[in-house]
C-alpha positions as CSV (number, residue, x, y, z in Angstrom):
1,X,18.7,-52.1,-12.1
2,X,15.3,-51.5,-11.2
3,X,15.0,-48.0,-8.9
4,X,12.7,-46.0,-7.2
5,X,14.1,-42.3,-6.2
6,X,12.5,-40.1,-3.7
7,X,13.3,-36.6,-3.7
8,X,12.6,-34.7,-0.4
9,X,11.4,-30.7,-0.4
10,X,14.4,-29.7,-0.8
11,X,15.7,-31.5,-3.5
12,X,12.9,-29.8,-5.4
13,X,13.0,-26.5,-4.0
14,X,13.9,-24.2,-7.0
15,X,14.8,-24.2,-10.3
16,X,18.6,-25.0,-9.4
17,X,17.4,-28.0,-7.3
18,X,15.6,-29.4,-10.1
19,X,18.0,-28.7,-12.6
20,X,20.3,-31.2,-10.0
21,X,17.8,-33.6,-9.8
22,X,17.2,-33.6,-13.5
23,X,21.1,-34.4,-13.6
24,X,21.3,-37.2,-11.1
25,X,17.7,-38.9,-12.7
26,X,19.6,-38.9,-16.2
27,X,22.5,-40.8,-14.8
28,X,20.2,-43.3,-13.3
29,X,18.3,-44.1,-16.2
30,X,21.7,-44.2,-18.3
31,X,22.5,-46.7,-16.2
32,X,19.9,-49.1,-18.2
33,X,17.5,-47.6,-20.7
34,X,14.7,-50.3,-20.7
35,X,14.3,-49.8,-16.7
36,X,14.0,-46.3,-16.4
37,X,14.2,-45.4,-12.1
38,X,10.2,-44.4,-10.8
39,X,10.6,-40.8,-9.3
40,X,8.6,-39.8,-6.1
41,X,8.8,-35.9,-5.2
42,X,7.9,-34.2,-1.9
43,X,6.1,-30.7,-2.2
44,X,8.6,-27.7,-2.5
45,X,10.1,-27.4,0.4
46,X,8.5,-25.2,3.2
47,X,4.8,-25.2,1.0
48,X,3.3,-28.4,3.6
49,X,3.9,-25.7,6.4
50,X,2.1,-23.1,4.7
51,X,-0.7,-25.5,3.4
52,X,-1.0,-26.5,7.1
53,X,-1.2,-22.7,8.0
54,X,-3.7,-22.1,5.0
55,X,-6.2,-24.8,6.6
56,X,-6.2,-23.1,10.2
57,X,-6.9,-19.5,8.4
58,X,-9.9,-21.6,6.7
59,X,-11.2,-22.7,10.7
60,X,-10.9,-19.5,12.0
61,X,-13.0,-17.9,8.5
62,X,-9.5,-15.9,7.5
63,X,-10.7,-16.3,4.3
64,X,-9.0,-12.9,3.0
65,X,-5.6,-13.9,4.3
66,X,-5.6,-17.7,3.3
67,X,-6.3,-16.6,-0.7
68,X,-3.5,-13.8,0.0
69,X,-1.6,-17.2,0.9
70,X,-2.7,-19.2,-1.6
71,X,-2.1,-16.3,-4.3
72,X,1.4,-16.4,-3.2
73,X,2.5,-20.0,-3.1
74,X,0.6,-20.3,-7.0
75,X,3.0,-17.3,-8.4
76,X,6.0,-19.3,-6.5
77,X,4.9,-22.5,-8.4
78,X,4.5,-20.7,-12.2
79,X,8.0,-19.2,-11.3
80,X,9.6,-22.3,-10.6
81,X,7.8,-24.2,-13.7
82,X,8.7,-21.4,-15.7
83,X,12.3,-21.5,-15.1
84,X,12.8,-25.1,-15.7
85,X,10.1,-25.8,-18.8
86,X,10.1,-24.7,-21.9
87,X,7.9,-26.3,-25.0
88,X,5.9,-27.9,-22.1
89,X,5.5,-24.7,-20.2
90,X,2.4,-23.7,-21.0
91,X,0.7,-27.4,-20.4
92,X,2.3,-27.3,-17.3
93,X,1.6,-23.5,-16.1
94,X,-2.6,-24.4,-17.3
95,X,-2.2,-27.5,-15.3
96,X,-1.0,-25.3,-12.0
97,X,-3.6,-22.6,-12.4
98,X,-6.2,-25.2,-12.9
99,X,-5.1,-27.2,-9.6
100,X,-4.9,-24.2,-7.8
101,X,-8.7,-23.0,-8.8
102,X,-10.0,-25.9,-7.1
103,X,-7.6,-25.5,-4.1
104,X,-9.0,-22.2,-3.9
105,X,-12.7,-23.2,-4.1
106,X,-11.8,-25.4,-1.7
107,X,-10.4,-23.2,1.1
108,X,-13.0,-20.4,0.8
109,X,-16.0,-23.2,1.4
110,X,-13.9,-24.5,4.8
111,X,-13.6,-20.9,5.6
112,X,-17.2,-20.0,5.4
113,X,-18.0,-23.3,7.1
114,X,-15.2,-22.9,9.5
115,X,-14.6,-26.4,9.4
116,X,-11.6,-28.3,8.5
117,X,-12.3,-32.3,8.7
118,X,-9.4,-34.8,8.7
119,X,-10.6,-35.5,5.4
120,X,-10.9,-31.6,4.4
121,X,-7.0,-31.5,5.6
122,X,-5.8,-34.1,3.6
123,X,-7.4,-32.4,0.6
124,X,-5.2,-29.9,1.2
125,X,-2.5,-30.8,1.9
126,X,-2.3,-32.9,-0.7
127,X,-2.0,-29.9,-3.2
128,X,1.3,-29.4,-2.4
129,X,3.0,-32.7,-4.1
130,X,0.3,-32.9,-7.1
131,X,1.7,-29.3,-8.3
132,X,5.7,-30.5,-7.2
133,X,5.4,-33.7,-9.5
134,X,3.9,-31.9,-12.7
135,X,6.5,-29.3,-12.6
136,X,9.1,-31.9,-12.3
137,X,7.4,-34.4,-14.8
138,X,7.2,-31.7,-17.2
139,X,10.9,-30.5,-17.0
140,X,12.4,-34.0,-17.6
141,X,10.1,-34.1,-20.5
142,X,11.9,-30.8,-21.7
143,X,15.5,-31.9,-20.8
144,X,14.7,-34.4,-23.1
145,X,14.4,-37.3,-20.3
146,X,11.0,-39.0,-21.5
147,X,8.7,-38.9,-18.4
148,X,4.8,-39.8,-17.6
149,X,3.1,-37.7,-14.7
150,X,0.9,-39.8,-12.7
151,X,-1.2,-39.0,-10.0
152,X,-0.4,-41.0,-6.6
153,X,-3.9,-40.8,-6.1
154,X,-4.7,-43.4,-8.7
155,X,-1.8,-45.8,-7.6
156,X,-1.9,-45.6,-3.6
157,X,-4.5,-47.3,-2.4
158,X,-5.2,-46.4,1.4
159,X,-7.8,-47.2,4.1
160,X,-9.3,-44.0,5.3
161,X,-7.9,-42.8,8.2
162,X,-7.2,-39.5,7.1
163,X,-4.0,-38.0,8.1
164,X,-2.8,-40.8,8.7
165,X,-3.7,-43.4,6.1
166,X,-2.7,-46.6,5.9
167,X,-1.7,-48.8,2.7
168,X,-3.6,-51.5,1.1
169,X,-0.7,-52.9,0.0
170,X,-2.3,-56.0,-2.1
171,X,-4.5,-53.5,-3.9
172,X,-1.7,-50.8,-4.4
173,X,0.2,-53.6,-6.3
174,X,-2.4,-54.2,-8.6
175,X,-2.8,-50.2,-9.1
176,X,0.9,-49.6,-9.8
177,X,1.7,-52.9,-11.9
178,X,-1.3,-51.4,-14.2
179,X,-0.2,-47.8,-14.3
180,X,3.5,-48.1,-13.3
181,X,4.8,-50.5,-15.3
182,X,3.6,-50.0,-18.7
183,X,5.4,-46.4,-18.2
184,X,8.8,-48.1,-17.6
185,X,8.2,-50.5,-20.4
186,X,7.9,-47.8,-22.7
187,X,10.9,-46.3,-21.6
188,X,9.6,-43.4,-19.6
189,X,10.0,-42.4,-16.0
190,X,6.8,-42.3,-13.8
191,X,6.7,-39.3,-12.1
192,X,4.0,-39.0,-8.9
193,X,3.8,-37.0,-5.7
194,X,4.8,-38.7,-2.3
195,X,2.7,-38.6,0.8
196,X,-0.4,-39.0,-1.0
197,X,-3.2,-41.8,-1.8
198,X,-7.1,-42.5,-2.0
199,X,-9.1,-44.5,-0.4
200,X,-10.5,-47.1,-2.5
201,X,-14.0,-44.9,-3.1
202,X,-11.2,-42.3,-4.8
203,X,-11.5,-40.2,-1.7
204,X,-7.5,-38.3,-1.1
205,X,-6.1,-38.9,1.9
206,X,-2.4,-38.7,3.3
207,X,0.3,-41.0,5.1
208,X,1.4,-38.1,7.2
209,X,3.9,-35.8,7.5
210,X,7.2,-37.5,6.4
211,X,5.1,-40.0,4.4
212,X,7.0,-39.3,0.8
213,X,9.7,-42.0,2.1
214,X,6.8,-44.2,2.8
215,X,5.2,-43.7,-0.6
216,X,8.5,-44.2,-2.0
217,X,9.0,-47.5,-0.1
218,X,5.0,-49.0,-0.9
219,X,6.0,-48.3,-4.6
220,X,9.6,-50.0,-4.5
221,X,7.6,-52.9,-2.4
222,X,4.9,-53.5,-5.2
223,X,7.2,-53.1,-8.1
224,X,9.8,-55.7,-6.3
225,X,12.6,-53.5,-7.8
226,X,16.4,-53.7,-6.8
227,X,16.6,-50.7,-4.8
228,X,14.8,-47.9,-3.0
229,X,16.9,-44.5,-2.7
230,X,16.0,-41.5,-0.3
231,X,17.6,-38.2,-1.9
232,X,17.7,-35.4,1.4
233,X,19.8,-32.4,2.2
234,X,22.3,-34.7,4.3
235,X,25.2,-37.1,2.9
236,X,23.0,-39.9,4.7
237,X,22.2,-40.9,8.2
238,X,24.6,-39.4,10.9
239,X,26.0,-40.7,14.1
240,X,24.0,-37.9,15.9
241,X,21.8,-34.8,14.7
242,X,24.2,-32.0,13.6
243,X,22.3,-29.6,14.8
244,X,23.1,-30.5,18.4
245,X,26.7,-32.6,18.3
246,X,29.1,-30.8,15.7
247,X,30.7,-32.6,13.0
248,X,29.0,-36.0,13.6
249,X,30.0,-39.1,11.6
250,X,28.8,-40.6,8.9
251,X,27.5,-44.0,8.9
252,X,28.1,-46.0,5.8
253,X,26.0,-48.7,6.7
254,X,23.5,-50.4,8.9
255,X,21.1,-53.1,9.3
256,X,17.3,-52.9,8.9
257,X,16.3,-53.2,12.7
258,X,19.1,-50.4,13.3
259,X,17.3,-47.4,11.2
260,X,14.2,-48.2,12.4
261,X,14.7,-47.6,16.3
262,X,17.3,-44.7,14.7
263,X,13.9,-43.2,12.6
264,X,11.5,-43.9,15.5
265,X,13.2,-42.1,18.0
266,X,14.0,-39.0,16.2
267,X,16.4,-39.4,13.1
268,X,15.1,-37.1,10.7
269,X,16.6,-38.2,7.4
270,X,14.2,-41.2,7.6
271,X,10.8,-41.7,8.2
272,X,9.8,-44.3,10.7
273,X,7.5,-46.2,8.5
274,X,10.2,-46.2,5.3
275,X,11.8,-49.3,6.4
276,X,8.6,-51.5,6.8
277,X,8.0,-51.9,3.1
278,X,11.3,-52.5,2.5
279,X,12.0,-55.3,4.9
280,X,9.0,-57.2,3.7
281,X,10.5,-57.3,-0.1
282,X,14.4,-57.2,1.6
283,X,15.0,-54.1,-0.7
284,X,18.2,-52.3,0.2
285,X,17.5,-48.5,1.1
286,X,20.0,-45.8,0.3
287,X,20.0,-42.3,1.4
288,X,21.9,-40.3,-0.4
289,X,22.7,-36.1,-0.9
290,X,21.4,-34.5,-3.8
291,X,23.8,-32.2,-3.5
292,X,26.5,-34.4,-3.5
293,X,25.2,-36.8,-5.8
294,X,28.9,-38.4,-5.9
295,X,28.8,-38.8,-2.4
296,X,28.1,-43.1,-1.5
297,X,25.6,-42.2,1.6
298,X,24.3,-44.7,3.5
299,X,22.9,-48.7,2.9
300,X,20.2,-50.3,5.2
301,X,20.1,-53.7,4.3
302,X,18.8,-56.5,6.7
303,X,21.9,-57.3,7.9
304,X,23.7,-54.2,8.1
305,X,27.3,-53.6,8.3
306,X,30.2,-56.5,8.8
307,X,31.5,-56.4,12.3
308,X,34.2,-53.7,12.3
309,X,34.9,-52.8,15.9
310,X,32.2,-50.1,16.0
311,X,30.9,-49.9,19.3
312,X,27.5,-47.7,18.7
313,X,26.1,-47.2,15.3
314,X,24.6,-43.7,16.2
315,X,22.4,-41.7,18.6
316,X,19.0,-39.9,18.3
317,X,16.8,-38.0,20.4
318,X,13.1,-37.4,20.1
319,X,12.5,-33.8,21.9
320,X,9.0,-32.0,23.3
321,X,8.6,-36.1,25.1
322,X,5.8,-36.1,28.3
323,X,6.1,-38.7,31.2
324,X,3.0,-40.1,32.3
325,X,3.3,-41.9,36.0
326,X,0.3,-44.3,36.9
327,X,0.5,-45.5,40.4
328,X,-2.1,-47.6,41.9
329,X,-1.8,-50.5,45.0
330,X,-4.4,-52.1,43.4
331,X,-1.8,-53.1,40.5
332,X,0.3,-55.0,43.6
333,X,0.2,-59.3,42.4
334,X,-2.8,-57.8,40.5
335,X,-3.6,-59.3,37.0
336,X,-5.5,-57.5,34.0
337,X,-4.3,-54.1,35.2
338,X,-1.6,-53.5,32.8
339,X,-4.3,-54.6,30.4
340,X,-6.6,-51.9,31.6
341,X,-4.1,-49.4,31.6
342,X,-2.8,-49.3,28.0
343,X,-6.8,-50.2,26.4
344,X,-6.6,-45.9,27.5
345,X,-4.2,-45.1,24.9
346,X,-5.5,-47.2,22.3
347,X,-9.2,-45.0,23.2
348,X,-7.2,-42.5,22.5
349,X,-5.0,-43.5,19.8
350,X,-2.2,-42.2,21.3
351,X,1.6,-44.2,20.9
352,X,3.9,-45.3,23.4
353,X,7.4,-44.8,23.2
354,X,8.9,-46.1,26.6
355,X,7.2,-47.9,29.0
356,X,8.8,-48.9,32.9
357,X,7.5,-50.6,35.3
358,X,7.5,-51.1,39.6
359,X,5.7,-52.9,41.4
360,X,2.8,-50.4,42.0
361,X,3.5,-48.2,39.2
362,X,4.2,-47.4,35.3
363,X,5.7,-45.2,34.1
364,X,5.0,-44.3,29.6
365,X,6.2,-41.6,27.7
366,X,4.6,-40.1,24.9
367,X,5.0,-37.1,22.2
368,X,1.3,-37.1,21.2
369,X,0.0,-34.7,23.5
370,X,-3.3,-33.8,21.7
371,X,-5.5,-36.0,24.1
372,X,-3.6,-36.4,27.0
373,X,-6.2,-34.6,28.9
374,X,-8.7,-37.3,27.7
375,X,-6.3,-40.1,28.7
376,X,-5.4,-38.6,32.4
377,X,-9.5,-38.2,33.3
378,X,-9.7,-41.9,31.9
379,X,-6.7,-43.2,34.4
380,X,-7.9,-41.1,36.9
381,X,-10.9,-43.2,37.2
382,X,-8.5,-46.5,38.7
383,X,-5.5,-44.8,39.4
384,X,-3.3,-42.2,40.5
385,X,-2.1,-40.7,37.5
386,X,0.7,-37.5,36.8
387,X,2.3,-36.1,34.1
388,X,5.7,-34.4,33.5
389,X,6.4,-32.2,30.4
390,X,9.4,-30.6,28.7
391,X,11.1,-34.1,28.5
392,X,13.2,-36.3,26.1
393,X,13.9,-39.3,25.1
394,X,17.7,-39.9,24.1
395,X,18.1,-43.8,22.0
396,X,21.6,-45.2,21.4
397,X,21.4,-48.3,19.0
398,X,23.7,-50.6,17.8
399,X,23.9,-54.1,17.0
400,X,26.8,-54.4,19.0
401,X,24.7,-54.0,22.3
402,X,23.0,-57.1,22.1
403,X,26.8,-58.9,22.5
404,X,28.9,-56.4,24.7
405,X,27.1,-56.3,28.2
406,X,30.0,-53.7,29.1
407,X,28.3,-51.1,26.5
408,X,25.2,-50.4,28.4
409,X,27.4,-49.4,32.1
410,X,29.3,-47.3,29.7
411,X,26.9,-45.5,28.5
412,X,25.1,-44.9,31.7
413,X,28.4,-43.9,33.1
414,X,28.8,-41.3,30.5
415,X,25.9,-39.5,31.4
416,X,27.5,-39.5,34.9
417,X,25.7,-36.3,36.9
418,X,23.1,-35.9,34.9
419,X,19.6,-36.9,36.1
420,X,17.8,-39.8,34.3
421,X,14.3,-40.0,34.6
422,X,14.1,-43.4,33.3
423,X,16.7,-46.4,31.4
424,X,15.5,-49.0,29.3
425,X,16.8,-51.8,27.3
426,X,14.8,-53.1,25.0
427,X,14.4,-57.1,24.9
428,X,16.2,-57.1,21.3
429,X,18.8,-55.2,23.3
430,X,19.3,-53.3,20.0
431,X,19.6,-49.8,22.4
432,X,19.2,-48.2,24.8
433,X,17.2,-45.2,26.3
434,X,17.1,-42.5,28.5
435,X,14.6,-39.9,29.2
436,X,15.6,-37.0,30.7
437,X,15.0,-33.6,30.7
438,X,14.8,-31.7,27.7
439,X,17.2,-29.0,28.7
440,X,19.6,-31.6,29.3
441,X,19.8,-33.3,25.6
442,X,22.6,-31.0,24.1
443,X,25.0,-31.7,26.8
444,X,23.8,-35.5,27.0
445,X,24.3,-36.1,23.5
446,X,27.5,-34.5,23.1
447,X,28.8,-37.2,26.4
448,X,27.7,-40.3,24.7
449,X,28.8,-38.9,21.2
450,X,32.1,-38.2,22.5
451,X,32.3,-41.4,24.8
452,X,31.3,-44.0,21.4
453,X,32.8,-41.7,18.4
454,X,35.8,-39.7,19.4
């Protein structure tokens, strides 16, 4: 069976996580020998966050404590690659130091500038799953599981929207059946870093954060292989966030359109655009633990689970949400306003999660806050425009709803007493959401958990 594995930060944390992963990448590629399984690897987990922190040191020209930084994420690296290499240490160790050098150059020239472009970001950030992927490309080459490091950045083709890049999907196909394939054929494992690309002048650039599901997904997608699995910290995706409702269920299995509104609106286990690549091909996705490797996890296939009785499939919630009322009388029978209104967030580049709508008003939420000053000055200018912060957006989804009309009372009825700023239902009628305020979403979570999944 044809494979592509992703393993998040934490699956490659430290030399016990590897050793794990080595484990669970030799079973795979027991499985069949002449189709080895392509392996995608985050960045150790926690080193994003400090490369983020290490490029706003550079603006501010904190050039001392950015290399102090630096310095200390490199001897975390040779410690990690030294514990899990051996005869391939010292390749590996020459390749880290030589990585970091130009990461360093790097930094100290955005410092003096005191500059940091999108581009100069992704550069980066970028660092952190180049270094990941050679230290695990060179320990399965020492545990005696044949592998070939190659560097995203030759394979991913993106456009250049830095940060936030988008595939070339048509060109990334041609990349990875020219460097991909003849690795598998040969009967090694392709190793590469997730979350990374180039443009097609050879410039880096990055899907954003989360994007190493997404890499994962573009590579299953152009290789048309059998399946596309997500290895996380989590047995698969839950029936609500653990963090906030204790001892959630798992779900075993769900369809395509399911994880995607789950992901959107705040899953964590999955990134939002994962699923996209995957329905175009109709590869299954599993998500699985990789510290439970015996564990089954979860399937997302396009038609998800058979009809069992389950009311919900789960819950999710998407915290730090703002509300954004636009009232105007001029919108009354009017036509071309709505038009007029959301051509401001695409000025601004600025998503939509949940839109209502009155007669005289609209009412959008949005998490991107970065421009929201920009966007109120620009409504301002035809109508009355307010915003309200500290909200959140809660989604229950389930195929079930679409149906079951008696689902949606009982789920506004659950949240009985507790003020709703606003209740949607899709037109797939796939969920349903509520935005409400933030302080509220422990205590509105654990109603609906407890009314769908006692």
């Amino acid at each position: 069976m044809n494979v592509v594995m992703k393993f998040g930060g934490t699956s490659v944390a430290d030399p016990d996580a590897i050793g794990r992963l080595i484990g669970i990448v030799r079973r795979q590629a027991a499985q069949d020998p002449h189709s080895p399984p392509v392996v995608v690897v985050s960045a150790l987990a926690g080193v994003t966050d400090t490369l983020v922190s290490i490029a706003r040191l550079a603006e501010d020209g904190a050039v001392d404590r950015a290399a102090a930084e630096l310095q200390m994420l490199l001897e975390r690296h040779i410690s990690v690659a030294t514990a899990v290499t051996s005869t391939s240490r010292d390749a590996v160790l020459a390749d880290l130091r030589h990585e970091f050098d130009e990461l360093i150059g790097l930094v100290h020239a955005l410092a003096v500038l005191r500059e940091v472009s999108p581009r100069s970001r992704d550069a980066v950030l970028a660092a952190g799953e180049v270094v990941s992927s050679r230290i695990v490309a060179a320990a399965f080459d020492d545990h005696d599981l044949p592998a070939a490091w190659i560097d995203a950045r030759s394979v991913l083709v993106t456009d250049a929207e830095h940060t936030a890049a988008a595939p070339d999907m048509d060109a990334t196909t041609t990349r990875a059946t020219g460097r991909l394939a003849p690795a598998i054929r040969d009967g090694r494992v392709p190793v590469l870093g997730g979350f990374i690309g180039a443009t097609a002048a050879g410039i880096t650039s990055t899907l954003g954060r989360g994007g190493s599901d997404y890499s994962a997904a573009i590579f299953g997608a152009c290789l048309d292989v059998d399946e596309i699995q997500i290895w996380t910290d989590v047995d698969g995706m839950l029936t609500a966030d653990p963090r906030i409702v204790p001892q959630p269920r798992l779900v075993p299995q769900l369809s395509f359109a399911e994880a995607s509104e789950l992901a959107y609106f705040g899953a964590k286990v999955l990134h939002p655009s994962t699923i996209l690549p995957a329905v175009a091909k109709n590869i299954p996705v599993r998500i699985l633990n990789s510290r439970r490797p015996e564990n089954t996890g979860t399937l997302i296939t396009a038609s998800g689970a058979p009809a069992n009785g389950q009311q919900l499939t789960a819950i999710a919630c998407k915290r730090d949400v703002t509300v954004i009322d636009i009232t105007s009388t001029r919108m009354l029978m009017a036509h071309g306003f709505l038009r007029r209104l959301f051509e401001v967030f695409e000025r601004f580049k600025t998503a939509v999660d949940v839109v209502t709508t009155s007669e005289v008003s609209v009412s959008v939420t949005v998490d991107d806050t970065r421009r929201l000053d920009s966007i109120l000055d620009n409504l301002h200018t035809f109508a009355e425009a307010s915003c309200e912060r500290d909200m959140a957006i809660i989604c229950a989804v389930g195929e079930n709803l679409r149906t079951d009309a008696t689902l949606f009372a009982r789920a506004v009825t659950s949240l009985d007493r507790i003020p709703l700023r606003l209740v949607s239902q899709a037109a797939s009628r796939r969920n349903i959401t509520f935005v409400l305020r933030d302080a509220d979403v422990p205590h509105a979570m654990m109603r609906l958990h407890e009314s769908f999944f006692r």
